[in-house]
Structures are given as structure tokens and as C-alpha cells.
N, C-alpha and C positions, 0 to 999 in steps of 0.2 A: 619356778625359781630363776630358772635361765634368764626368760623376757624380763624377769621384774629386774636383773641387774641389766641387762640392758635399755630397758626401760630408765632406770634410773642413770644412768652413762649418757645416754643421750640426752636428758635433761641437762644434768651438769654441765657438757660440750653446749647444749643450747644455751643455761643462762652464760657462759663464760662466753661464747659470743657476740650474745648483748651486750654484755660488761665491756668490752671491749671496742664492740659498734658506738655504745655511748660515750667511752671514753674518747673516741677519734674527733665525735660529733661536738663535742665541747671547744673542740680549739674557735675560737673567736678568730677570725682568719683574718676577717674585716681589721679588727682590734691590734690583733700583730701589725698587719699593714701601718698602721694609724701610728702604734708604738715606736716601730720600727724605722718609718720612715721609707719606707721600701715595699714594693712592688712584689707579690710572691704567685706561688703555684702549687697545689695542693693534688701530692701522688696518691691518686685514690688508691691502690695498691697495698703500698704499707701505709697507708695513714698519715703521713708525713706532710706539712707546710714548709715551704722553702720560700724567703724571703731572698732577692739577689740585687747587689748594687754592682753595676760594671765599672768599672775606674778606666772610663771613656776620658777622664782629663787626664791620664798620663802618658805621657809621649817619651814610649820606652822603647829602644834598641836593642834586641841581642844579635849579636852575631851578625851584626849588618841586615836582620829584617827588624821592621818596623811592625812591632806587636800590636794587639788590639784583643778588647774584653774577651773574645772564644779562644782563646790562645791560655788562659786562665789568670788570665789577669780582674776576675769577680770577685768580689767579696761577696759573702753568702753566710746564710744561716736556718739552719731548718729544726722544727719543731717536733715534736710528736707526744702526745697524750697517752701519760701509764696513768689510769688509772684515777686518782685522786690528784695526780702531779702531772708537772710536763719536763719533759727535757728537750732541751739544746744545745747543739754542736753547731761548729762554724768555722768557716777559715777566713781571714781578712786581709785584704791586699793593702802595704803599701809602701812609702821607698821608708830606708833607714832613720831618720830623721823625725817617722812620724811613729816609731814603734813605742818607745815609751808611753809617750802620751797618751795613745789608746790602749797601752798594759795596764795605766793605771786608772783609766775609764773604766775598764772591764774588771778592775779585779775590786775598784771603790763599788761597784754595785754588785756586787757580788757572784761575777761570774767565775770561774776557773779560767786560766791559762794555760793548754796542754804543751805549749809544742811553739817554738818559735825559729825558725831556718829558709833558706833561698830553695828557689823551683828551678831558677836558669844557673848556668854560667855567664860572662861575657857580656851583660847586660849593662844597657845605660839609661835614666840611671838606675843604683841598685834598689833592686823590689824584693821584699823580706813579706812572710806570710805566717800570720800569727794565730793560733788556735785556739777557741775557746770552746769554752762548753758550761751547761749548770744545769739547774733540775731543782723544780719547784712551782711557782706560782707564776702561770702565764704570763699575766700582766707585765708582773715584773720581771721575768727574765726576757722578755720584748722589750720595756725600757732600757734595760741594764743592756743591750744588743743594741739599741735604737743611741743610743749615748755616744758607743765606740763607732759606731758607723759616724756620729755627729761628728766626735772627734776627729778621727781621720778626713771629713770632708772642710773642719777648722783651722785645720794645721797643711792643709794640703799644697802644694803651689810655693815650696820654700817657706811657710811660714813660721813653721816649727823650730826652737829656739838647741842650737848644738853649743854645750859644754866646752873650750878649747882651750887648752893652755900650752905655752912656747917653756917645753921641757925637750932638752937632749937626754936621753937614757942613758946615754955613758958617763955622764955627768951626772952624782948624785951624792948629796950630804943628808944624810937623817941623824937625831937620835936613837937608835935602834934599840936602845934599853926602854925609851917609850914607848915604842912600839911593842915589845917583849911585853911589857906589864897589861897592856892593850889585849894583846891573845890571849894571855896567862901561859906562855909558849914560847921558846928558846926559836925564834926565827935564824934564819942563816943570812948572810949580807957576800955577794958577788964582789968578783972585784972590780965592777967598777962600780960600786955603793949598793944596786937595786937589794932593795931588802924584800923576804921571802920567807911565807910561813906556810907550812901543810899541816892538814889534821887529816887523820887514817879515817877510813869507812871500813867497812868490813860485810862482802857478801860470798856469797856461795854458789860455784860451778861445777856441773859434773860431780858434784857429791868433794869438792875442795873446796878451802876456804880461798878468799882471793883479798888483798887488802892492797896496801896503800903503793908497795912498789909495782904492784899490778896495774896502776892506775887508779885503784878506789880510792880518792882521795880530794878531799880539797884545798885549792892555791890559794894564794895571794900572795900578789909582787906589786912592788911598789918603787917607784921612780919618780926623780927629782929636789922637792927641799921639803922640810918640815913648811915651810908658809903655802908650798903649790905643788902638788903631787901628781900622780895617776896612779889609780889599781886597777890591775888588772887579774883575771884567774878564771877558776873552775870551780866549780861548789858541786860537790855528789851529796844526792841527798835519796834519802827513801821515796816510794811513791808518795806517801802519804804525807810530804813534810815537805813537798814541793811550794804547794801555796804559800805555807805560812812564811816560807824562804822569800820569795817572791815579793809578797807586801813589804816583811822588811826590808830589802836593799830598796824596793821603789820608795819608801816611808825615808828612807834617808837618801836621796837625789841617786841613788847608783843604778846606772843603765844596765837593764839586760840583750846582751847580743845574742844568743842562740838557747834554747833549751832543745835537748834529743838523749838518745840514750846513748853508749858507749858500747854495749854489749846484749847479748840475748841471751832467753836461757839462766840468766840469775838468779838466786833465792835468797834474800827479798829482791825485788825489782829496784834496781839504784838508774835514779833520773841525773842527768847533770845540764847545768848552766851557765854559760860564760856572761860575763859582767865588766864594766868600763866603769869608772867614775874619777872626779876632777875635783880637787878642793886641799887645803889644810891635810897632810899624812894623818892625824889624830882623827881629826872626824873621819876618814874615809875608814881609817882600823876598827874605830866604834860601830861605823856602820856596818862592818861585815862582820863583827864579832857581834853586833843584834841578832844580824839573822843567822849567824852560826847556830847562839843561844835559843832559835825557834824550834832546834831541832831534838828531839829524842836526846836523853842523856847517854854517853857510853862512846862519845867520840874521843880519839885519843890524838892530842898534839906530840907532832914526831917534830924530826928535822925532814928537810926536805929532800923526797927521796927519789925526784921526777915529775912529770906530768904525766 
């Protein structure tokens, strides 16, 4: 009876190894390459393809040295095969100017965006390093990978088109009752005009709850006129409400500047991201009240109670 369980153990370990042998053997490496656009290396190890593009044309500064691609200035992306699927993660290099543009290369084919924040200080100019990741169909998550690497090689060189408008922030005239009707939410208005709305999050530390004067919570402020504005803020959102957040401020021209977390140890896990945008005060309040609306119902508009 013994041998036949182990008899049968070791079969199981044997076909789950093939299962897995085969799954490895599947990545089209060639085919990545090809999708991709990029040059890769395949760690026989874990099974893993890594495709790497060096951003050999940026001529970046920190701190009075003159960086170059080993310094981590790559964009990179690697592959690995579960199974009947593939996933891929990735980091991407490049200055401020060209983040958007490849957010919404990556997010229009369908990748995820984990993670968007700076590796240096003191850097010239600034290099912001943007995350992705997805899981599915080789093919296409090499395309949809092969897209934003495009992107960033299109917009590279100062090409990429920046938003600007000549607003003083202590200078500011809104409707703010339009804006009110916008949130569905009693915003606050500074004294020198910038108007200001928060809605509470609510997660759990150490076995407490934590909300909005803790920091769970998301801003928006706004400065200038009703014709030319800027918003600016912070959106907390659950893990799982990240993307659809994401698509909508890119779906209405609002730049995102950083995604990271605030804290550790949470229950649920709350992501937050800061965001910029330029236009009309009305459209820019529609468009954060989109992607507010992407999120889970049960958020509560307060008065503002901090950042």
C-alpha cells in the first residue's frame, strides 16, 4: 500500500512537471521579440523571457553624474507561461512629459498599471518609471507591451504635447455652487477662492478603523476661473478599483503623476494616485467625478478634513 502511494506521488510530481516544462516551452520567444520590438533573454531558471530596451537616447543628470542604461535607466518587460495563460510585468523608463501617453498605450490594450514614481533625486531631466503588468494571451500582451515601448520611443526627444495654462492660485473666481451640484458634495472654498472637495475611504489598521482624517481619503482642488482651471489631488481607492480609476481620468485628458501606497498593513489594501489636469472647472469636476463614480458604492462626501 505504501509503494502504491508513493508510486502514485511520484507520478503526480512527474506529470506536474511536464505541465509546467510545457507550459515554459510555449512562450514564442521569437514572437515576443517580433511583438515587442525588443531584444530579450530567456532565464532558463524560472522560465521567464525578458525583453529590454535601454533609453541609450536620454542624456540624464543626477547629481552632477552623467547616467547611462546600467544605472537603471531600461525599460524592461518579462514574460512567463502559467499554464494555459502568460503573464507580464514591466517597468518603463521615461522623462515626465511622456508618461501619460504610454499610460494610455498600456491601459488602451489592455495592460494594468501598478505603480507610477521617480528612482533618483536631483535628476536632470526628470525620469518617472511606470509599471505594468497583465496576464493572458501571449500575443497580445507582447503587442499591448510592444505599443508602449512604441510610444515612448514617439514621443521621445521633447515631443510629447504638455497641457499649460497661466493661472496665479491666489487669484481665483469659480461658481462653487457648480461645482457642489458636480460632486453631489458641499465643497469648501479657501480664502483666496481655490475650491476643495474630499470624499472619506474607509480601511482598517491593527484591528482600527482609519478614514478620512487619517488620510483615507480623496481631494480635489481647484484653481483659477470657471473658463481655465487646474485640479489638482489624491484619489484612494481599493486595489481592485485602481484601473477602472485610471481609464477614467486618462478617458477625460487628466494626467496622472504618481501612483504608490500611503501605508502598510491595511485591510482592504487602499492604493492612492495623484493627478494634474487643465481645461474649463466643469469639465475637469465631471471628470473626476467619472472616475470617482468607477468606484465601489459606500464612499462618503465630507467637508475637507486634510490631505
Amino acid at each position: 500500500m505504501k509503494s502504491r502511494l508513493c508510486l502514485s506521488l511520484t507520478l503526480v510530481l512527474y506529470f506536474i512537471c511536464c505541465r509546467i516544462a510545457a507550459a515554459q516551452e510555449k512562450l514564442d520567444t521569437a514572437k515576443i521579440e517580433q511583438l515587442t520590438g525588443a531584444k530579450g533573454k530567456m532565464d532558463e531558471k524560472e522560465g521567464v523571457f525578458k525583453v529590454s530596451v535601454p533609453r541609450a537616447d536620454l542624456k540624464v543628470t543626477t547629481a552632477g553624474v552623467k547616467m547611462t542604461p546600467p544605472l537603471g535607466l531600461t525599460s524592461w518587460a518579462a514574460f512567463k507561461s502559467m499554464g494555459d495563460h502568460t503573464v507580464v510585468m514591466g517597468d518603463t523608463v521615461m522623462t515626465e512629459d511622456q508618461v501619460n501617453a504610454a499610460m494610455s498605450a498600456a491601459l488602451d490594450n489592455g495592460l494594468e498599471v501598478t505603480a507610477l514614481h521617480n528612482h533618483f533625486f536631483w535628476d536632470s531631466p526628470k525620469v518617472m518609471f511606470m509599471h505594468i503588468g497583465g496576464m493572458g494571451d501571449t500575443e497580445k500582451l507582447a503587442s499591448a507591451v510592444g505599443k508602449v515601448f512604441a510610444k515612448i520611443k514617439e514621443s521621445s526627444g521633447g515631443a510629447a504635447e504638455v497641457a499649460k495654462a497661466d493661472i496665479d492660485s491666489a487669484k481665483n473666481t469659480f461658481d462653487t455652487k457648480k461645482l457642489d451640484e458636480t460632486f453631489a458634495a458641499k465643497g469648501e472654498t479657501a480664502p483666496n477662492g481655490v475650491y476643495k472637495v474630499t470624499i472619506a475611504k474607509i480601511t482598517k489598521m491593527h484591528g482600527q478603523e482609519m478614514g478620512s482624517a487619517m488620510g483615507v481619503n480623496t481631494w480635489a482642488a481647484f484653481a483659477g476661473t470657471d473658463q481655465q482651471a487646474i485640479v489638482d489631488g489624491d484619489f484612494a481607492m481599493y486595489e481592485d478599483e485602481l484601473q477602472g480609476v485610471l481609464k477614467s481620468l486618462r478617458g477625460s485628458g487628466i494626467n496622472i503623476v504618481a501612483i504608490h501606497n500611503h501605508m502598510t498593513h491595511e485591510t482592504p489594501r487602499v492604493m492612492f494616485l495623484h493627478y494634474w489636469g487643465v481645461g474649463p472647472a466643469q469639465e475637469l469636476a465631471r471628470g473626476v467625478k467619472a472616475a470617482l463614480d468607477t468606484q465601489a458604492k459606500g464612499a462618503q462626501a465630507i467637508a475637507p478634513a486634510g490631505n
